[in-house]
N, C-alpha and C positions, 0 to 999 in steps of 0.2 A: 246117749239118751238114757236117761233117768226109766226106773221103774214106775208106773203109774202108784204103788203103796209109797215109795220112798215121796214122791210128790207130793203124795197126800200126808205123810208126815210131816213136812213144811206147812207146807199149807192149812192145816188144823192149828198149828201156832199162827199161822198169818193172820188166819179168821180170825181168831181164838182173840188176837191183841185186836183187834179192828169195832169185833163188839164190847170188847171191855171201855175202850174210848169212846162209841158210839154212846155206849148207856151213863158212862161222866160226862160226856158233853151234856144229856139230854135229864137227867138227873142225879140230885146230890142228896143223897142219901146213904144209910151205916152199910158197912161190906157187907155184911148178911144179907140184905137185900138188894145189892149190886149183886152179888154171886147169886141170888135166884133167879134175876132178871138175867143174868148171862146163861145160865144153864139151860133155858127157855127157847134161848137163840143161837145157840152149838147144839142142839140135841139132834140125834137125824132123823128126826119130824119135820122140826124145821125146814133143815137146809134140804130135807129131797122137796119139800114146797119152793124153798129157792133153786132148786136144780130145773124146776120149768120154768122158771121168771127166766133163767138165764138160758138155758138152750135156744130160745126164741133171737134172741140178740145178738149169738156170739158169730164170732167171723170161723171159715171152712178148718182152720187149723186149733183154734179154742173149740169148736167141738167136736172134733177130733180126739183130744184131749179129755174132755169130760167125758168123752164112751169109753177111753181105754180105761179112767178111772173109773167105771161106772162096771166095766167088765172085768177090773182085778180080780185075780183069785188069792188065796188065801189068809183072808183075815175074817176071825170070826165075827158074828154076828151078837151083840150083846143082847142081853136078855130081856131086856125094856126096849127093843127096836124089831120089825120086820125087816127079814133079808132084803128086799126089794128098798126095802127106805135106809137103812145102811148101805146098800153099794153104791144109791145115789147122793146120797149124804157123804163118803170117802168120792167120787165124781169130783164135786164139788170145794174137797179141798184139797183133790189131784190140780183141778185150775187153780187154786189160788195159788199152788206151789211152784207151778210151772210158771204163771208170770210172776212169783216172785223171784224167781231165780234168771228171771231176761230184766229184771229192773224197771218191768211194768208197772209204776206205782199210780201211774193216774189211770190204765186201765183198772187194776184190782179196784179203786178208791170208785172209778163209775160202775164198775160192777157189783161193787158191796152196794151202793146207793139204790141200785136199782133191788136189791134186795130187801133191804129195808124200806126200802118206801110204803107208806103207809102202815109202820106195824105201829102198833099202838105198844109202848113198854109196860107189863101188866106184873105187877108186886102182888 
């Protein structure tokens, strides 16, 4: 069993490549403004607002999962984020590390969706 930070160390690159595709699929425009509209949607604003999209939906062992990552201890908190919304923001890419390493790819793929859905991408 993986630590829930090492998880979320995967898992921040899972995310991390899942939105940079999302915002190429969805628009074509110069990196500078791909890299705004990505930092937008990794930031742990966001994803502690996708940490309740997804708690509602997950099965008894995914959220399992997003409380141990949600309960890790020691990683600080950076200066542009509240404690409460970085641990649920690291949660969140403790799950995407865990199923990326069971080779959960169409769960991760319905669970980013459910994430995104409805976000409007704002430059």
């Amino acid at each position: 069993m993986y630590s829930p930070l090492t998880l979320a160390f995967l898992g921040d690159s899972v995310y991390d490549t899942l939105v940079r595709e999302e915002l190429l699929r969805r628009a074509n425009m110069p990196v500078s403004k791909l890299h705004s509209a990505k930092i937008k949607l990794v930031c742990a604003e966001f994803q502690s607002e996708a940490y309740d999209r997804l708690s509602e939906i997950l099965t008894d062992k995914e959220l399992a999962v997003l409380k141990r990552g949600r309960n890790a201890t020691g990683n600080t908190v950076p200066k542009h984020a509240e404690a409460a919304e970085y641990h649920r923001a690291t949660a969140v890419e403790c799950l995407f590390g865990y199923l990326q390493l069971l080779g959960k790819q169409d769960r991760i793929a319905e669970l980013f969706g459910v994430i995104m859905d409805g976000v409007e991408i704002k430059i």
